[in-house]
C-alpha positions as CSV (number, residue, x, y, z in Angstrom):
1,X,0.0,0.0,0.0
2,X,1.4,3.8,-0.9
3,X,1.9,5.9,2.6
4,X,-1.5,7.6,1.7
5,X,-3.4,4.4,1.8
6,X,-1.4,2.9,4.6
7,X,-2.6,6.0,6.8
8,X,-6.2,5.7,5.6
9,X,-6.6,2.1,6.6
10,X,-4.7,2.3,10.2
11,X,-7.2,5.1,11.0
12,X,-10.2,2.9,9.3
13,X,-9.0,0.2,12.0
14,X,-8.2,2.6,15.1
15,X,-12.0,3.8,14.5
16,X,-13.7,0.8,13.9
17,X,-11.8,-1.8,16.4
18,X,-12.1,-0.5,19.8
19,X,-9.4,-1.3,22.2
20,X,-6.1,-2.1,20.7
21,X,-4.3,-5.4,22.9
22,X,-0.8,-5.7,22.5
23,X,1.4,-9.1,22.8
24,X,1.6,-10.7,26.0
25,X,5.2,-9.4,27.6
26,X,7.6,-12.7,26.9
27,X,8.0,-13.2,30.9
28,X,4.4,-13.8,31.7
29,X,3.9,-16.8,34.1
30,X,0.7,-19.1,34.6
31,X,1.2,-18.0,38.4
32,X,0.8,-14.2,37.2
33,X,-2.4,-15.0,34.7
34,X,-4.0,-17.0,37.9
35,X,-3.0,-13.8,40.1
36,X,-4.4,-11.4,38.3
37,X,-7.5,-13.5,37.0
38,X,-6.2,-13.7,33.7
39,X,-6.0,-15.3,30.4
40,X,-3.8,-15.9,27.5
41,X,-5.4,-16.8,23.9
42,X,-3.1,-17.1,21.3
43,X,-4.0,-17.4,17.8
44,X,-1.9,-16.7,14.0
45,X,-3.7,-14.2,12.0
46,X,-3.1,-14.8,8.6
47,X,-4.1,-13.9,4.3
48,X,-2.5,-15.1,1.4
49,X,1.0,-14.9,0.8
50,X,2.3,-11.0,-1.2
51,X,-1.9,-9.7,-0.2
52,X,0.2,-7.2,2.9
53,X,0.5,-4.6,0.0
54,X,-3.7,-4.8,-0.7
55,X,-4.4,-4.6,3.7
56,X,-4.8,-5.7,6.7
57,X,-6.9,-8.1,8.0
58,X,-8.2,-7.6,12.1
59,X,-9.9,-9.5,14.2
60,X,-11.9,-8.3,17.6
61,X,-12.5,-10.8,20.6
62,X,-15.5,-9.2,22.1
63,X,-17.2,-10.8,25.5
64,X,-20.6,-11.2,25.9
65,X,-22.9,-8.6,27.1
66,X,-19.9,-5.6,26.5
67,X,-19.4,-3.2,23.7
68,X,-15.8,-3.0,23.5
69,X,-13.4,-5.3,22.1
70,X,-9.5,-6.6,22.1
71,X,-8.3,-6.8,19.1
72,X,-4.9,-7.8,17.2
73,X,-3.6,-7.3,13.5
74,X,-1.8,-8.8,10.5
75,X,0.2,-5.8,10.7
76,X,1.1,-5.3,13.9
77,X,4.3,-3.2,13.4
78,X,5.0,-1.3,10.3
79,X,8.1,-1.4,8.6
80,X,9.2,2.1,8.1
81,X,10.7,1.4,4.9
82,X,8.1,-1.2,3.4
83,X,5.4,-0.6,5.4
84,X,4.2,-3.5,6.3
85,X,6.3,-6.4,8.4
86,X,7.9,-9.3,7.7
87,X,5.8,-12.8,7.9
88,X,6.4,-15.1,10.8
89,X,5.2,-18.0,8.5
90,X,6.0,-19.4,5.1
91,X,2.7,-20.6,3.5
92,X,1.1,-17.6,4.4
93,X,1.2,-13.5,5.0
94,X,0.8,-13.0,8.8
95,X,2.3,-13.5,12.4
96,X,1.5,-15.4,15.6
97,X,-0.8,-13.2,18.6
98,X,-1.5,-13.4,21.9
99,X,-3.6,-11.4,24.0
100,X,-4.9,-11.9,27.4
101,X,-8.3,-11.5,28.6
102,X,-11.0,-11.3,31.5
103,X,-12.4,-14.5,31.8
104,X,-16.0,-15.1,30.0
105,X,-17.5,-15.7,26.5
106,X,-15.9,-14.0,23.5
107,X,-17.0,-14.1,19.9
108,X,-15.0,-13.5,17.2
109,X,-15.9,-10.6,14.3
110,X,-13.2,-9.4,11.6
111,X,-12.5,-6.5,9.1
112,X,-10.2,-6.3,6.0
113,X,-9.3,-2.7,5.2
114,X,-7.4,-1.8,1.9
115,X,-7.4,1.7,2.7
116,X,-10.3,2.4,0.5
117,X,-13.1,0.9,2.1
118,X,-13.1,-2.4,4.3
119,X,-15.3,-5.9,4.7
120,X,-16.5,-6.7,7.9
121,X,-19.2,-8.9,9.3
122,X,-20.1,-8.3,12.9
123,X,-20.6,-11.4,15.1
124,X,-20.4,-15.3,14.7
125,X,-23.4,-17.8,15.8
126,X,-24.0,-17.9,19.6
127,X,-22.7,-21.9,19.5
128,X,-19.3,-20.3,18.3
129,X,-18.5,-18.2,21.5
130,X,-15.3,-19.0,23.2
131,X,-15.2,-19.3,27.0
132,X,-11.9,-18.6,28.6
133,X,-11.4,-19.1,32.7
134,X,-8.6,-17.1,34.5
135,X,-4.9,-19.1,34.4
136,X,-5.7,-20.7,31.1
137,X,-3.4,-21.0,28.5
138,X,-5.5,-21.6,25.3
139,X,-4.5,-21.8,21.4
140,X,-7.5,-20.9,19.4
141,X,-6.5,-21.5,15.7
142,X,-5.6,-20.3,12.8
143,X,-7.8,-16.9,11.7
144,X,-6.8,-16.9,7.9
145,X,-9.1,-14.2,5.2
146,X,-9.1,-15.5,2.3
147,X,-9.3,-12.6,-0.2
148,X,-11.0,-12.1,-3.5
149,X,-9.4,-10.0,-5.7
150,X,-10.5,-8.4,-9.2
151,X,-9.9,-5.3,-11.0
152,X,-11.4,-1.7,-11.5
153,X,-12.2,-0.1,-14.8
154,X,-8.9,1.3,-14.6
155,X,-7.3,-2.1,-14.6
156,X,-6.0,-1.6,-11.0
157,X,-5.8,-5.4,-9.0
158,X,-7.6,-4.9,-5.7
159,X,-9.5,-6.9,-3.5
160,X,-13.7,-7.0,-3.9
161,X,-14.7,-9.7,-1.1
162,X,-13.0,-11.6,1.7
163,X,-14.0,-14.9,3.9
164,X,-12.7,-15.9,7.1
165,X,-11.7,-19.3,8.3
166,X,-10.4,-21.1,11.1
167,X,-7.7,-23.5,11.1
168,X,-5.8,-26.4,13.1
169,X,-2.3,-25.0,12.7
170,X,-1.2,-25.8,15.9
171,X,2.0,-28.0,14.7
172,X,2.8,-24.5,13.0
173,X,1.9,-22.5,15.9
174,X,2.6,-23.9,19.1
175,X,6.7,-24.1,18.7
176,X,6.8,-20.6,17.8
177,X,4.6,-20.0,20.8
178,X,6.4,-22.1,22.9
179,X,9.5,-20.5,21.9
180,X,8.2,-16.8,22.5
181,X,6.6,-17.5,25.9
182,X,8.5,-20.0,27.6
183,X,7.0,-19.6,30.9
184,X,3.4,-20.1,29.8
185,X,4.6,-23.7,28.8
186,X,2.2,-25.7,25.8
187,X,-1.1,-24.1,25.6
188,X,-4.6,-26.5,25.8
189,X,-6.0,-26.6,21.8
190,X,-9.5,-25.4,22.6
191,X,-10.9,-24.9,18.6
192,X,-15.1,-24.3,18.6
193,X,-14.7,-25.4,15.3
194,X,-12.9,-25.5,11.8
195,X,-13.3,-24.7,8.3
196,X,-15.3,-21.5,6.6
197,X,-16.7,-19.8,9.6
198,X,-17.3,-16.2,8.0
199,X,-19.4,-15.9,5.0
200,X,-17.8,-14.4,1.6
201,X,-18.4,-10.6,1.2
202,X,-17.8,-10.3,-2.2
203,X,-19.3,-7.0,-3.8
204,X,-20.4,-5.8,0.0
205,X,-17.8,-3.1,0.6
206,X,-18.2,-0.5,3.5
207,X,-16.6,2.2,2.3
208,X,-14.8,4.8,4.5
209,X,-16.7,8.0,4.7
């Protein structure tokens, strides 16, 4: 994305998201989580491989009966000279997150912004709500958007439609986890379920005002 783009879609996602979460500090213990009635979800937020330059994709953990959300990116950290970071993973565009959270039920929603407009779709099923306890350690999944690209009249590649799924990538995931976050030890695989698990948007854009 060009630098005007870039700063039309991080403003798009400040707006729209709620409350940002950053990664769990690398020194966190179980015994600190249990302490403070905490807990850690960790999950790899991924797109297809070379889509960074088209957006970023964001996903908000939202618990039940609240209107604000944590949330984590593809692009957590810009690059100051690409503009978008490097990917932790090989097959795909993205990185691993964690966040910790209050206990309760969370669903999932997600947004992808290209800096002209973005494609969300607000909350999953009630029988897809994650329920996290304090001191728990939990890998969620893989959140991959799959995007659909096309082109405008100017022959100009961008994407018109995105779906979201949910993966077992947990051989993937869990090493690099485990290697980040030592203390935190193997997290429990707690996935509500897998495949397509956000409906294709394709030719439903939002677009920023």
């Amino acid at each position: 994305m060009n630098m005007f783009k870039q700063i039309v879609a991080l403003l798009t996602l400040v707006v729209l998201s709620g409350c940002a979460a950053s990664d769990v500090k690398p020194d966190i213990s179980v015994e600190q989580l249990v302490k403070t009635n905490k807990a850690v979800v960790v999950f790899s937020i991924t797109q297809p491989l070379d889509s960074e330059k088209y957006g970023d994709s964001l996903f908000r953990f939202t618990r039940t009966g609240e209107s604000g959300s944590i949330h984590a990116t593809s692009h957590d950290v810009m690059n100051p000279i690409s503009g978008t970071p490097p990917s932790e993973f090989t097959d795909r565009y993205g990185r691993l997150a964690t966040i910790v959270l209050e206990p309760g039920d969370y669903q999932i929603n997600w947004m992808f912004s290209d800096g002209q407009g973005h494609f969300s779709l607000q909350g999953l099923p009630a029988r897809n709500v994650i329920r996290v306890e304090a001191g728990e350690v939990l890998y969620v999944g893989e959140l991959f958007i799959k995007l659909n690209f096309g082109e405008t009249i100017f022959n100009i590649r961008r994407v018109f439609g995105a779906a979201g799924f949910l993966n077992d990538e947990s051989t993937r995931d869990i090493p690099l986890f485990e290697k980040k976050y030592p203390k935190l030890g193997k997290p429990e695989i707690r996935l509500f379920r897998t495949g397509q698990i956000l409906p294709d948007t394709s030719n439903v854009l939002d677009a920023v005002k």
